[in-house]
N, C-alpha and C positions, 0 to 999 in steps of 0.2 A: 472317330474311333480312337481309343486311347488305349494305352499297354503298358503293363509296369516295367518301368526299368531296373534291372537285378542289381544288386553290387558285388563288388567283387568277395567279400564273405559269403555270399549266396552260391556263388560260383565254385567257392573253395571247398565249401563241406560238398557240393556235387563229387568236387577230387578226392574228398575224405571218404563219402561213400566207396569209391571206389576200393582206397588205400585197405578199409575195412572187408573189402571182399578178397582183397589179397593176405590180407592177416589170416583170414579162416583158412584160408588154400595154402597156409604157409611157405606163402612167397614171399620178400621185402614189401611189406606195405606202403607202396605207392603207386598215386591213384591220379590218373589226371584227364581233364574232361579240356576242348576247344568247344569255343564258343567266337559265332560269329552273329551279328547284329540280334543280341539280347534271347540267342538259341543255343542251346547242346545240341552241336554237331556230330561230337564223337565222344566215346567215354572209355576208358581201359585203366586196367591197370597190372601191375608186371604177373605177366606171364611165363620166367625163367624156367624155374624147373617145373611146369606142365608143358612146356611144350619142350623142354631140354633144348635151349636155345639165347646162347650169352645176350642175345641182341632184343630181346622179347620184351624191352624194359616199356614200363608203363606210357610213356609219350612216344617212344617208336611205335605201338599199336595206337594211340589216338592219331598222328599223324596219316597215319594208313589211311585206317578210317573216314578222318574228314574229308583228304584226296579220295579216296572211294565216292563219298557223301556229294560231294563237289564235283567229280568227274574233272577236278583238277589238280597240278600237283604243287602248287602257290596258295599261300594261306593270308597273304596281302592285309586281310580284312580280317580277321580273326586273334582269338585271345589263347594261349593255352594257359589253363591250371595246373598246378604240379603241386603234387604235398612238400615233396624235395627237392632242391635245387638240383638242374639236372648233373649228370658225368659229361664228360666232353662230346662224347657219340651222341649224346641226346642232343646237346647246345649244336652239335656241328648239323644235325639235321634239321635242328631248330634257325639255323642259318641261311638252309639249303630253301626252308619251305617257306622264306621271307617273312615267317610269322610275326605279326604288328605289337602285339603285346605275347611278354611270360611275365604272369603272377607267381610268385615261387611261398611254399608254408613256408619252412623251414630250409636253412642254409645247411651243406653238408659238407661239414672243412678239408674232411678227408678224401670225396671222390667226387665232388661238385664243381664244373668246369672252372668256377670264380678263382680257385686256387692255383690254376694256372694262368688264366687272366681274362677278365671282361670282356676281351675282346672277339671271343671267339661268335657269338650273338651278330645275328645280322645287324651293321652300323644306326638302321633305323628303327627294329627293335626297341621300344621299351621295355625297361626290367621293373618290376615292383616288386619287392622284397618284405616276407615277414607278416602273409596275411594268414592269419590263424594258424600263427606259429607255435605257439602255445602246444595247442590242439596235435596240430601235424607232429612235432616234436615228440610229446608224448607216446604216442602210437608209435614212431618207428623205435624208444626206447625200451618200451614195453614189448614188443618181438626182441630184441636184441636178447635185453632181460632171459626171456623165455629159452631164450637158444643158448645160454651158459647155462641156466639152470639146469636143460635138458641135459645137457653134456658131460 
């Protein structure tokens, strides 16, 4: 029996899907799906102002999820995508659920935990940084865009 193995660009435009369903719901578009032995575990993406809820951010609902999915609350085995590198609440959750890999699109200088420091990411953690960055980048400038224009 054979199965294809995804790569992490595969995985990333799954987070871009997401990102994209948050742009129409005009929320921050990002989107991020876990994935565990070459499967979508969980998919989400920010939920703030539909549910009026600071904490609603796109990997705090995958997180859920995959614990749901898993019926546990360690993610050991498991990848999260993320369009944007997370805020510290996400990294410090992302700490909490031992997650094995974060793919991140695009880096974000201003509220992306990196800029208070690396370290906050469980110590075994891998980071990979800048997959369809391009892409992720684009999208959350284009809502930003739209939100001065509106104003």
């Amino acid at each position: 029996m054979s199965y294809t193995i995804y790569s992490d660009e595969y995985f990333m435009n799954e987070a871009l899907k997401e990102a994209n369903y948050a742009f129409e719901a005009d929320e921050v578009p990002i989107g991020a799906v876990i994935v565990m032995k070459n499967k979508v575990i969980a998919r989400a993406h920010n939920l703030t102002e539909k549910l009026n809820d600071v904490t609603a951010h796109a990997e705090m609902q995958a997180f859920t999820a995959a614990a749901n999915y898993l019926g546990a609350k360690y993610l050991q085995e498991a990848t999260l995508y993320v369009t944007v590198e997370p805020c510290i609440m996400c990294a410090g959750a992302a700490y909490w659920s031992q997650i094995q890999r974060v793919v991140i699109g695009t880096s974000d200088n201003k509220r992306g935990y990196s800029s208070l420091s690396e370290n906050i990411l469980h110590p075994k953690t891998e980071v990979v940084k800048g997959v369809l960055e391009t892409e992720c980048r684009a999208l959350m400038q284009t809502f930003f865009q739209m939100k001065r224009e509106n104003n």
